[in-house]
Biotite code that builds the C-alpha atoms (Angstrom):
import biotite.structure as struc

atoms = struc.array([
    struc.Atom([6.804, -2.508, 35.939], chain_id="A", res_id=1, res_name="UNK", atom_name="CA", element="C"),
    struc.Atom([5.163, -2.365, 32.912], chain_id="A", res_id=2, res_name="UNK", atom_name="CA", element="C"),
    struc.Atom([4.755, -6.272, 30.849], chain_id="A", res_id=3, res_name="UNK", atom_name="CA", element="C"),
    struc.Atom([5.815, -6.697, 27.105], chain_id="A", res_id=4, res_name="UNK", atom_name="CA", element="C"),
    struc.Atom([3.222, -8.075, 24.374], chain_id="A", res_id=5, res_name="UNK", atom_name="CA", element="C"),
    struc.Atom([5.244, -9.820, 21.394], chain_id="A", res_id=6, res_name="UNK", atom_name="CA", element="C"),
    struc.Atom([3.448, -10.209, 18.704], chain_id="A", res_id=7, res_name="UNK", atom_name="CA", element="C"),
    struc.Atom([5.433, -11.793, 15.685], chain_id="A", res_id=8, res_name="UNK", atom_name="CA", element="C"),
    struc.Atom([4.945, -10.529, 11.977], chain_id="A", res_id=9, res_name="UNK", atom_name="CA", element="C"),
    struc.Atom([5.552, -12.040, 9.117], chain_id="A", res_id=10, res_name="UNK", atom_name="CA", element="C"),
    struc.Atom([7.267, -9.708, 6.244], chain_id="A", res_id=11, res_name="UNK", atom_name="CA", element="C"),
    struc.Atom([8.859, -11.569, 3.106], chain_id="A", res_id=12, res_name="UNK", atom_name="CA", element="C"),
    struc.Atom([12.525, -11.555, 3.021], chain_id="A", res_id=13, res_name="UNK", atom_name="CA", element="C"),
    struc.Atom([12.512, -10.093, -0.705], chain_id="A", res_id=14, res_name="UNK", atom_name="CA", element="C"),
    struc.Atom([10.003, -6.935, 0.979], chain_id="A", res_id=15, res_name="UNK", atom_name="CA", element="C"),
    struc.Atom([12.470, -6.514, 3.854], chain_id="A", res_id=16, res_name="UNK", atom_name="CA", element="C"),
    struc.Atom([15.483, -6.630, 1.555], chain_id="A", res_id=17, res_name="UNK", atom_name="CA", element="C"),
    struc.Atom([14.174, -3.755, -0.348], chain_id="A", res_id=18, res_name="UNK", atom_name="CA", element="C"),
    struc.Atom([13.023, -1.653, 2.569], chain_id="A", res_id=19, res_name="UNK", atom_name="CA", element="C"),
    struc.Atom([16.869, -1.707, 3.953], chain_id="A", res_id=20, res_name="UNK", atom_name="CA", element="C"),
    struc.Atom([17.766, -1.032, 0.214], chain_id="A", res_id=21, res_name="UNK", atom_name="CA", element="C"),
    struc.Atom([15.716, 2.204, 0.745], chain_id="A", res_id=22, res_name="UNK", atom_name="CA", element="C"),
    struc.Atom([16.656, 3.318, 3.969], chain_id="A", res_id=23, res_name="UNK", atom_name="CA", element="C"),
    struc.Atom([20.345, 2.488, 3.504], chain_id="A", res_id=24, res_name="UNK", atom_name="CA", element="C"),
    struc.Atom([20.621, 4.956, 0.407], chain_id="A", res_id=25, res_name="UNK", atom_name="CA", element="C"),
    struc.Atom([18.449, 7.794, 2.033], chain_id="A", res_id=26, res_name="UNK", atom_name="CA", element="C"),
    struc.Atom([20.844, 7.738, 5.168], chain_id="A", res_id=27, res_name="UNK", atom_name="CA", element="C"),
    struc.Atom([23.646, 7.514, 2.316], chain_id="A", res_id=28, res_name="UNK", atom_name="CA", element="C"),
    struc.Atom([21.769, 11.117, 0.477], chain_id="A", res_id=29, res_name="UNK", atom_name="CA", element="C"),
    struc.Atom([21.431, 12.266, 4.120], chain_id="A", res_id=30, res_name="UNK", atom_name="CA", element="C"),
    struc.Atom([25.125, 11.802, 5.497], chain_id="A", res_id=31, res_name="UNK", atom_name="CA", element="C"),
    struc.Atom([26.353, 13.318, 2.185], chain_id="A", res_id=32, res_name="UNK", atom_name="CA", element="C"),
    struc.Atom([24.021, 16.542, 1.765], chain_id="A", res_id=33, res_name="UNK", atom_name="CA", element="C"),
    struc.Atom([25.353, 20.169, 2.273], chain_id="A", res_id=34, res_name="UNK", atom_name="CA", element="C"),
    struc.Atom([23.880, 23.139, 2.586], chain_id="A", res_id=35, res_name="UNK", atom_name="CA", element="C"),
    struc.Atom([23.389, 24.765, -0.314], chain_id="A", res_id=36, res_name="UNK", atom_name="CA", element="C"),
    struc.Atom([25.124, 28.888, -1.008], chain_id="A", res_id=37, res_name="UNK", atom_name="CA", element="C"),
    struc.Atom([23.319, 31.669, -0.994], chain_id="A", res_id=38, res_name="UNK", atom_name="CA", element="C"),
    struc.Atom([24.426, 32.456, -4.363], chain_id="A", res_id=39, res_name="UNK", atom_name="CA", element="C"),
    struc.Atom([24.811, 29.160, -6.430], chain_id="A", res_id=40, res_name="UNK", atom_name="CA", element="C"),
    struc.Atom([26.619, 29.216, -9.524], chain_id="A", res_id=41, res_name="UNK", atom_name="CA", element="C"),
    struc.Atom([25.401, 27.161, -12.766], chain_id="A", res_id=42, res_name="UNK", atom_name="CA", element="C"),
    struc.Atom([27.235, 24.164, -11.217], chain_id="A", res_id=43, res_name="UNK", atom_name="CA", element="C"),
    struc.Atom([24.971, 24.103, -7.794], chain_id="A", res_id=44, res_name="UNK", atom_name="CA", element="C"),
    struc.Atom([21.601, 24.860, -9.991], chain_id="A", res_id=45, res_name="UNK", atom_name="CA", element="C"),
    struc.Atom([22.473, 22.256, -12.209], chain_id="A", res_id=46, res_name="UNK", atom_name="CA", element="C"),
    struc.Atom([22.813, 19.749, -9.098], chain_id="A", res_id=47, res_name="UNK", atom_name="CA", element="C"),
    struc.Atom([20.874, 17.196, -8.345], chain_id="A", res_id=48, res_name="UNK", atom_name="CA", element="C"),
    struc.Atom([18.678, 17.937, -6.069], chain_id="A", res_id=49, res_name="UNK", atom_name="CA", element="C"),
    struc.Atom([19.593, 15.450, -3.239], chain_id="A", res_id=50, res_name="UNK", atom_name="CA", element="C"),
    struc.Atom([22.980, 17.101, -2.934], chain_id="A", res_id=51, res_name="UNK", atom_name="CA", element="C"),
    struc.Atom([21.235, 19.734, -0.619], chain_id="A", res_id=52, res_name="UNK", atom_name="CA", element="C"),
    struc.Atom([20.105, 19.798, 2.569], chain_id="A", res_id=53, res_name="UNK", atom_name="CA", element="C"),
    struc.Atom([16.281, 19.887, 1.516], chain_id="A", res_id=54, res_name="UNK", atom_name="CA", element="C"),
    struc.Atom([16.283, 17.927, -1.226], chain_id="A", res_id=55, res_name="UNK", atom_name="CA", element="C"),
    struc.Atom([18.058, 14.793, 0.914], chain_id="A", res_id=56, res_name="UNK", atom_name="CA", element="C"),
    struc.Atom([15.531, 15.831, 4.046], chain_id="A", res_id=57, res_name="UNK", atom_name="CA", element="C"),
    struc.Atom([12.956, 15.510, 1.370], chain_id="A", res_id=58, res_name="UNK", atom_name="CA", element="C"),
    struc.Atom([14.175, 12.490, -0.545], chain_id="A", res_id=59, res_name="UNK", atom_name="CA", element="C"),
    struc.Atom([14.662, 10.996, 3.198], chain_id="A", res_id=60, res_name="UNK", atom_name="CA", element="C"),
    struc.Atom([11.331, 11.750, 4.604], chain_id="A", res_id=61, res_name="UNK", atom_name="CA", element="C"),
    struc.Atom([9.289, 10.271, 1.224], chain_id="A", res_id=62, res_name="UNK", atom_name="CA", element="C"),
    struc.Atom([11.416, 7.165, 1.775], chain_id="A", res_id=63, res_name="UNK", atom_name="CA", element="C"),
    struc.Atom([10.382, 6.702, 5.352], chain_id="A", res_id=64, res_name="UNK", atom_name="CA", element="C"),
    struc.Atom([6.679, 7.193, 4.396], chain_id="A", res_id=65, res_name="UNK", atom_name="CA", element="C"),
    struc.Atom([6.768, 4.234, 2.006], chain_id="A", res_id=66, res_name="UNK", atom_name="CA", element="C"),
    struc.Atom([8.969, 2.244, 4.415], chain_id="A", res_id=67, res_name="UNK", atom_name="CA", element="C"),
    struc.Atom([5.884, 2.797, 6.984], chain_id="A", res_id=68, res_name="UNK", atom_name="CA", element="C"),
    struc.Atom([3.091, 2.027, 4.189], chain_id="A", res_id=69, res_name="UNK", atom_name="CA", element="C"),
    struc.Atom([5.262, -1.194, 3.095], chain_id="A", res_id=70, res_name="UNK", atom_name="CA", element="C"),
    struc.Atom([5.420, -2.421, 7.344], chain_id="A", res_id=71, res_name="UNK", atom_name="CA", element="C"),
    struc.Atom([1.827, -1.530, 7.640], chain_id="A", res_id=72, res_name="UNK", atom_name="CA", element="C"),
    struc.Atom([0.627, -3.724, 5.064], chain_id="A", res_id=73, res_name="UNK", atom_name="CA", element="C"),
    struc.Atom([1.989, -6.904, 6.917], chain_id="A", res_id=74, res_name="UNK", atom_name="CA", element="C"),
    struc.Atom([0.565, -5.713, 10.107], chain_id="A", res_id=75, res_name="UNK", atom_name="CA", element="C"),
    struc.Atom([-2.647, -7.488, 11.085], chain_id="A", res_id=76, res_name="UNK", atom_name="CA", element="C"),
    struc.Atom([-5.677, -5.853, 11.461], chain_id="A", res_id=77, res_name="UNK", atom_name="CA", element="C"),
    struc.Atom([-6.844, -4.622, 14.498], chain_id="A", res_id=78, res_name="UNK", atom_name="CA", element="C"),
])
């Protein structure tokens, strides 16, 4: 059986408020995307671009890379 290592870290409450601002609306752009047609009309092109699969999977995955710079910062160095 493998032992545990806690190690506390210390991230402002304002930071942490902000980061679970910014992962709450990508999963929001995420749960709401669609696919988008084949053949879009004016309406779909004129979309934002979150309303699509790629754009929220894009959108999503930019979000998660600043969420990991934003941790990393209050991580000590090793």
């Amino acid at each position: 059986m493998s032992e545990f290592n806690f190690e506390m870290v210390s991230i402002p409450r304002v930071q942490l408020d902000q980061i679970l601002i910014q992962m709450q609306r990508a999963e929001g752009i995420c749960r709401k995307a669609r696919p988008a047609s084949r053949h879009p009309d004016r309406e779909e092109l004129m979309a934002e671009p979150t309303t699509f699969y790629s754009g929220a999977s894009g959108y999503a995955g930019a979000t998660m890379r600043d969420v990991i710079q934003q941790i990393e910062t209050y991580l000590p160095l090793q």
